[in-house]
C-alpha positions as CSV (number, residue, x, y, z in Angstrom):
1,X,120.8,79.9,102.0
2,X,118.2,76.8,102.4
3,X,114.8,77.1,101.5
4,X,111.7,76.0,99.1
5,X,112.7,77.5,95.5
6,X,110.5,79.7,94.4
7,X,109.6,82.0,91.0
8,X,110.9,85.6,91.8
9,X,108.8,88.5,90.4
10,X,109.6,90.5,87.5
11,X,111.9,93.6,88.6
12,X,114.1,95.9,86.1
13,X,117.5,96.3,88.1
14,X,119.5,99.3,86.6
15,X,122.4,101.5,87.8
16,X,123.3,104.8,88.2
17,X,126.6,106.8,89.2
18,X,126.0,109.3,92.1
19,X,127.9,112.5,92.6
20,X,131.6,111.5,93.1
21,X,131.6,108.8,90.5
22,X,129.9,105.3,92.5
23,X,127.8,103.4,90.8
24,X,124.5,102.3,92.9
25,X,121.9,99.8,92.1
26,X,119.0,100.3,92.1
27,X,115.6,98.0,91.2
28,X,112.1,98.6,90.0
29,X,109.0,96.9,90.5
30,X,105.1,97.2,91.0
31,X,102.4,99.0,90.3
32,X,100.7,102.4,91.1
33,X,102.3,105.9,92.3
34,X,106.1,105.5,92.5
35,X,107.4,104.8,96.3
36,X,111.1,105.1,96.5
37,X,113.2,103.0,99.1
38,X,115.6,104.2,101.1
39,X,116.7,101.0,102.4
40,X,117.7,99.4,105.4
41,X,121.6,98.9,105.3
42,X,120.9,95.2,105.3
43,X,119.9,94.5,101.4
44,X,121.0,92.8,98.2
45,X,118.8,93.8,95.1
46,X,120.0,90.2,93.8
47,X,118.8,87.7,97.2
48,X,115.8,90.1,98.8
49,X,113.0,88.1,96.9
50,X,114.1,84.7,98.0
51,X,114.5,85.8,101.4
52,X,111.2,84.8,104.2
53,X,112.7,88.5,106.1
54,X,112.1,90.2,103.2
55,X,110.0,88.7,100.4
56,X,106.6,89.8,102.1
57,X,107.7,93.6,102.1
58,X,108.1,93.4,98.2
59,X,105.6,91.7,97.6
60,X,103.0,94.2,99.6
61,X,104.3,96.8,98.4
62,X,104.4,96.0,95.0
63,X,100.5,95.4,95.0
64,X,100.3,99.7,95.8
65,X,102.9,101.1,94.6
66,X,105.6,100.9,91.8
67,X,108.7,100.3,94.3
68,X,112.2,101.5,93.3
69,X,114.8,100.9,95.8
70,X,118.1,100.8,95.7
71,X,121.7,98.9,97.5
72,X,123.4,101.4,99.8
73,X,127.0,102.3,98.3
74,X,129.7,100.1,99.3
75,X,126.7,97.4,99.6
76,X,124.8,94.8,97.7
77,X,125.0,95.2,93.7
78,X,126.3,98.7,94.0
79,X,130.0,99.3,94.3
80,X,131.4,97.5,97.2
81,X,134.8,99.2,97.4
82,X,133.5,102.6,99.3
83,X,135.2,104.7,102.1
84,X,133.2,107.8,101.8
85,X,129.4,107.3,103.5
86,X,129.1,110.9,104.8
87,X,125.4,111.8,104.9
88,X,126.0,114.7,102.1
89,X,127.2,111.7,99.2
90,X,124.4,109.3,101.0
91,X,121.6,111.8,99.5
92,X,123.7,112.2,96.4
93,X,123.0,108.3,95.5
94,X,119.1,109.2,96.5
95,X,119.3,111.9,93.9
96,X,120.7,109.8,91.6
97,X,118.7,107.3,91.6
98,X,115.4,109.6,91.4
99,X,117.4,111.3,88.5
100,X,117.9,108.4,87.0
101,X,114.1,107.1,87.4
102,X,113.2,110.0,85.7
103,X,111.1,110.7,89.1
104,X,109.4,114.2,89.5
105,X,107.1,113.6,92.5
106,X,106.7,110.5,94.7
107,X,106.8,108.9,98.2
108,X,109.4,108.2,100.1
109,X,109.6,104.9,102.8
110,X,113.5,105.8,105.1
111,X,113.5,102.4,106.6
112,X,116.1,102.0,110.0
113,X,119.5,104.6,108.9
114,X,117.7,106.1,106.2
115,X,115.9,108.6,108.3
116,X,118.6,111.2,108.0
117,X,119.1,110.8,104.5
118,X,115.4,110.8,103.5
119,X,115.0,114.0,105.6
120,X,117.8,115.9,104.1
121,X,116.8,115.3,100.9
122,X,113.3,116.5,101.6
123,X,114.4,119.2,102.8
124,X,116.1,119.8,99.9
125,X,113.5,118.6,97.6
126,X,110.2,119.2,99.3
127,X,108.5,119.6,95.8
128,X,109.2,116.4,94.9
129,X,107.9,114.2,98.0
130,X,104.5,114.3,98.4
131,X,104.7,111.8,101.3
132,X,106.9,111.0,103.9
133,X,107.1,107.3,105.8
134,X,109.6,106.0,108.6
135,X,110.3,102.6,109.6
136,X,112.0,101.6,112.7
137,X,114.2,104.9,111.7
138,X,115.2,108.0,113.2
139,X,116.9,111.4,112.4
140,X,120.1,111.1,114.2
141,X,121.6,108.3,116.6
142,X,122.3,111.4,118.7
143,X,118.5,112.7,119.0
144,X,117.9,110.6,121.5
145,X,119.9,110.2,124.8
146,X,121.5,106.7,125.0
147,X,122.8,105.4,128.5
148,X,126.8,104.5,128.9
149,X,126.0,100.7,128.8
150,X,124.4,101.1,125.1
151,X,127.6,103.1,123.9
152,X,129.8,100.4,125.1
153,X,127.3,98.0,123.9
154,X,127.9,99.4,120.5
155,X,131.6,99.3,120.7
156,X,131.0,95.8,121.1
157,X,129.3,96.0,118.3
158,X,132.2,97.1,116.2
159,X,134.9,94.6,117.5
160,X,132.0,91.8,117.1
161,X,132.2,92.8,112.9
162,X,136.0,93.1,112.8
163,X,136.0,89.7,114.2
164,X,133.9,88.0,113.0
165,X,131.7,89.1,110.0
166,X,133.1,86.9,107.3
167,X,133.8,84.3,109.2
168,X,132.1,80.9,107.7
169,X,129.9,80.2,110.4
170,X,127.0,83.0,111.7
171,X,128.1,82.7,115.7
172,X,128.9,86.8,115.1
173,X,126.6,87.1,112.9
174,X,124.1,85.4,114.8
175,X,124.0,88.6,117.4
176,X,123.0,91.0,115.1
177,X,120.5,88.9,113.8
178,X,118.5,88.0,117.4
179,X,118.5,91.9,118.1
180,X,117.0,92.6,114.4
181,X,114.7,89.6,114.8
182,X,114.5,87.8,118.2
183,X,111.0,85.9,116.9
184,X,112.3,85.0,114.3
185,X,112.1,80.9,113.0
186,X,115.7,79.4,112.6
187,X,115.3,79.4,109.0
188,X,114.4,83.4,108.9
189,X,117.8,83.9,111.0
190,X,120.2,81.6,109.4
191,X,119.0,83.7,105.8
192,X,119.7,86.8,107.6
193,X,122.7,85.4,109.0
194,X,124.0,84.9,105.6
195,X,122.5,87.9,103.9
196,X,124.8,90.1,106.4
197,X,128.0,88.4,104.7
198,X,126.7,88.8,101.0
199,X,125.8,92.5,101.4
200,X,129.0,93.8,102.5
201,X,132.1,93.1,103.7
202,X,133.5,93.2,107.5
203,X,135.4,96.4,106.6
204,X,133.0,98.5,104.8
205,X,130.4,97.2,107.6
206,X,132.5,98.8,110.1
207,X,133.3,102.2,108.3
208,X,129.8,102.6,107.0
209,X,128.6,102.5,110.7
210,X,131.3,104.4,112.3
211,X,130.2,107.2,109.7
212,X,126.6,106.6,109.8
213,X,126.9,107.5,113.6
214,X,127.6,111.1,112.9
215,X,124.5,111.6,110.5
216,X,121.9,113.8,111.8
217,X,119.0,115.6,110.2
218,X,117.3,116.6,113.3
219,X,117.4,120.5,112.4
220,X,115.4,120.3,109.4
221,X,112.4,118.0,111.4
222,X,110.4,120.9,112.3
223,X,110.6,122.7,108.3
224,X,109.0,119.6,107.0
225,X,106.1,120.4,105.4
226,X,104.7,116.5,104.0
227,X,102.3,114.2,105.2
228,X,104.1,112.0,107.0
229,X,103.3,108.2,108.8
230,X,106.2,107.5,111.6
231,X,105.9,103.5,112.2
232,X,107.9,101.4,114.8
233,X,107.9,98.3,116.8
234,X,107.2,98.7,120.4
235,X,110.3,95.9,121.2
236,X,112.7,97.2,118.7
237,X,116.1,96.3,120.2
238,X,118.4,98.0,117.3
239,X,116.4,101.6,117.1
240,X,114.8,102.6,120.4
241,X,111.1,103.5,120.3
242,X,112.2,107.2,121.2
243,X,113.3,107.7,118.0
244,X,110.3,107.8,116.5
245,X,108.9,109.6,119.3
246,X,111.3,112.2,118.5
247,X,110.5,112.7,115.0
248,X,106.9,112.2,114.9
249,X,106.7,114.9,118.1
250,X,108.9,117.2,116.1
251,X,107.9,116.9,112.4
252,X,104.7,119.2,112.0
253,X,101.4,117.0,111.6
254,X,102.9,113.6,112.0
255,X,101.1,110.7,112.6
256,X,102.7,107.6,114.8
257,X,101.5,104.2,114.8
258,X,103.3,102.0,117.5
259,X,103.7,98.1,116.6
260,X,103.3,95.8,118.9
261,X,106.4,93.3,118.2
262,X,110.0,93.1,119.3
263,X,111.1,92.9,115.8
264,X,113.4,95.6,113.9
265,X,112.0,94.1,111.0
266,X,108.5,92.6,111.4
267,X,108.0,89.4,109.8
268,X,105.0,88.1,107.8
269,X,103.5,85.4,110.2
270,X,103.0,88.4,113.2
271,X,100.0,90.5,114.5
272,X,101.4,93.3,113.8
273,X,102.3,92.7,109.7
274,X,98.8,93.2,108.4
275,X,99.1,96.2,110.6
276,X,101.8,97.8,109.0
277,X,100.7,97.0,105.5
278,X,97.2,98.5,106.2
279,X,98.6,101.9,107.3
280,X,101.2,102.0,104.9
281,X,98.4,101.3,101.7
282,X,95.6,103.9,103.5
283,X,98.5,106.5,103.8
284,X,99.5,106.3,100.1
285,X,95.8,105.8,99.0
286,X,95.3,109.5,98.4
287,X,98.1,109.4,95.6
288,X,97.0,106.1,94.2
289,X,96.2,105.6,90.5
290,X,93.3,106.0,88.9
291,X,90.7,103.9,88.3
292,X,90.2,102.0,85.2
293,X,88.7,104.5,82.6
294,X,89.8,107.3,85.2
295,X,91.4,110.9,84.6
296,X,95.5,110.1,84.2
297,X,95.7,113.7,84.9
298,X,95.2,112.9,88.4
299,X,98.2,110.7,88.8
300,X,101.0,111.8,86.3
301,X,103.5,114.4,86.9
302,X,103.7,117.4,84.8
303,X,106.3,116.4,82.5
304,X,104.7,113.2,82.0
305,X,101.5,114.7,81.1
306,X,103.2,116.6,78.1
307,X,105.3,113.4,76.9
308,X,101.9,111.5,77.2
309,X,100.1,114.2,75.0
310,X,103.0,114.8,72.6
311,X,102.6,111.1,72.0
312,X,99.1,111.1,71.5
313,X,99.7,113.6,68.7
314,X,101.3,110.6,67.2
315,X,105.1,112.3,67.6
316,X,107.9,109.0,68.1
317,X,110.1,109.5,71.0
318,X,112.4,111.2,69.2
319,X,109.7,113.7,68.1
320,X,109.1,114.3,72.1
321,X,112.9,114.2,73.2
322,X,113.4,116.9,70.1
323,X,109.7,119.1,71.6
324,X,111.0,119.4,74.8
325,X,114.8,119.4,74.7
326,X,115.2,116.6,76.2
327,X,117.1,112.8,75.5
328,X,115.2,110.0,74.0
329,X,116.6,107.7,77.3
330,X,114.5,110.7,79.0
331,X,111.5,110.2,77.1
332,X,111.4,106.6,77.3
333,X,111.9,106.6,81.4
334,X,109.0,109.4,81.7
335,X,106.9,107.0,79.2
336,X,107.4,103.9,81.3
337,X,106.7,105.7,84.7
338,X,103.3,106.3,83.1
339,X,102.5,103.0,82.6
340,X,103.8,101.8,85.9
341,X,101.6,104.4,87.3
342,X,98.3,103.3,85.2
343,X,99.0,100.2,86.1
344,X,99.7,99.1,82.0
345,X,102.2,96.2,80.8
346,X,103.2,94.7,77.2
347,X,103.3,96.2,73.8
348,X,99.9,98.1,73.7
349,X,101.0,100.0,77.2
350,X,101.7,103.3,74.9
351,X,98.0,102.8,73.5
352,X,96.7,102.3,76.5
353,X,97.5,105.3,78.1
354,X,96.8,107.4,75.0
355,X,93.9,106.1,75.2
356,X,92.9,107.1,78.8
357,X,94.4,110.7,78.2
358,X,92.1,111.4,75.1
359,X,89.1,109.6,76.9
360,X,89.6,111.8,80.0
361,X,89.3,114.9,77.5
């Protein structure tokens, strides 16, 4: 991967084991209400800030929100050896990961195949996301009807990754890459062109989007009951426009802002970039921290409003994991979600938001 070096950003990169045993990566970084990831197939937790596809997501984001996301099983820094992607174990690693994160209430972004998974699991959890936002996603390949020529076009798809995924040079590679990003500059496609070998191999590629296929949440669309932004480029050429039509028509209250770009994934020198950012930051503004000096009741969850006040009692984390029955790890995580959210760093972070709670009243 060529390229100008440059400094990446502070993020904490943990792991977690979901339901049948797999352990998935997962990062953390930002400021402000917690906005979980659930990614775009095409990641790596260890390359995505060096990269001129990605690097400008991050980095936006980060300046809103405190960002955990996390590398699909069988992908990235989570364990590569996977058969099993069935939609049921691909919520499992979401609820790991917010398990994990010591999460109780936050966003949730489903980027391209995430839809289905970030559906189901608000379906399942629908006290826990207090907003819902797609990207260039959908709730089922099936919700939409695709003509004969883009089945067989998929096929090719398929033989195209058998043959040639890990092959050293990207001319494969290189047609996945114009359909996710046909404006692209050729230094933005040869790094995706790479990044497609280094998340995953040819074979789980291939079984992970056979099984991906048969995913579909579309049932639970019209039960949602979130605030939810449906985004998508006009042009896309891997996820048809209709998709989103589809779910913003059928999810109650939706909201649908059409891009104007051919890109799957839009890229930071295009019109419609700041576009995206603005909605995105004006749709998570209502659960945005609070001001310096501001209420932390208005931010925190429950559970982290009684670690916060057990601690400014002056009770150790032990003192709280003992109060509430729960581990010190525990404690700790809901502690440093607090001063993600309140937007506190360093040693005097606990003080801080002590502080704030016992100014508030």
């Amino acid at each position: 991967m060529a390229g100008s070096v440059r400094l990446m950003p502070r993020q904490d990169v943990r792991f977690c084991r979901s339901a049948d045993g797999v352990t998935i990566a997962y990062a953390v970084h930002g400021s402000g209400p917690p906005l979980v990831i659930d990614s775009c197939w095409l990641s790596h937790l260890q390359y995505d800030w060096a990269s001129p596809v990605w690097r400008h997501y991050l980095t936006e984001l980060g300046k809103i929100a405190t960002v955990y996301r996390f590398d699909e099983r069988g992908h990235g820094l989570s364990d590569r050896d996977v058969t099993d992607h069935s939609l049921d174990l691909r919520v499992a690693d979401l609820e790991a990961v917010v398990t994990h994160a010591g999460l109780e209430r936050f966003s949730l972004l489903a980027m391209a195949q995430g839809g289905p998974v970030a559906i189901e699991y608000a379906a399942r959890h629908h006290d826990q996301v207090g907003r819902l936002v797609f990207y260039g996603s959908y709730a089922g390949i099936d919700a939409v009807l695709t003509s004969k020529q883009d089945r067989l076009l998929d096929e090719t798809f398929d033989h195209l990754i058998r043959v040639g995924w890990e092959q050293p040079t990207p001319e494969f590679r290189r047609v996945f890459t114009y359909l996710m990003i046909p404006g692209a500059t050729e230094e933005q496609m040869g790094w995706l062109d790479e990044l497609q070998r280094r998340a995953v191999t040819a074979e789980v590629a291939l079984t992970a989007r056979r099984q991906r296929r048969q995913a579909d949440a579309s049932r639970h669309l019209s039960g949602l009951d979130v605030p939810t932004l449906v985004m998508h480029s006009l042009g896309d050429r891997m996820n048809d426009f209709g998709y989103s039509r589809h779910l913003a028509s059928e999810i109650p209250g939706a909201r649908l802002v059409a891009l104007e770009s051919d890109n799957h994934i839009l890229l930071e020198d295009e019109p419609a970039w700041p576009v995206f950012v603005r909605e995105v930051t004006d749709f998570l503004a209502e659960d945005a921290a609070p001001a310096l000096g501001g209420d932390p009741r208005g931010v925190l969850s429950a559970r982290e409003l009684e670690v916060l006040t057990l601690a400014a009692r002056g009770h150790d984390n032990a003192a709280i994991a003992a109060e509430l029955t729960l581990s010190v790890r525990t404690v700790e995580r809901h502690l440093q979600n607090t001063y993600e959210k309140l937007g506190l760093r360093g040693k005097s972070a606990r003080a801080g938001a002590v502080s704030r709670l016992l100014v508030s009243g």
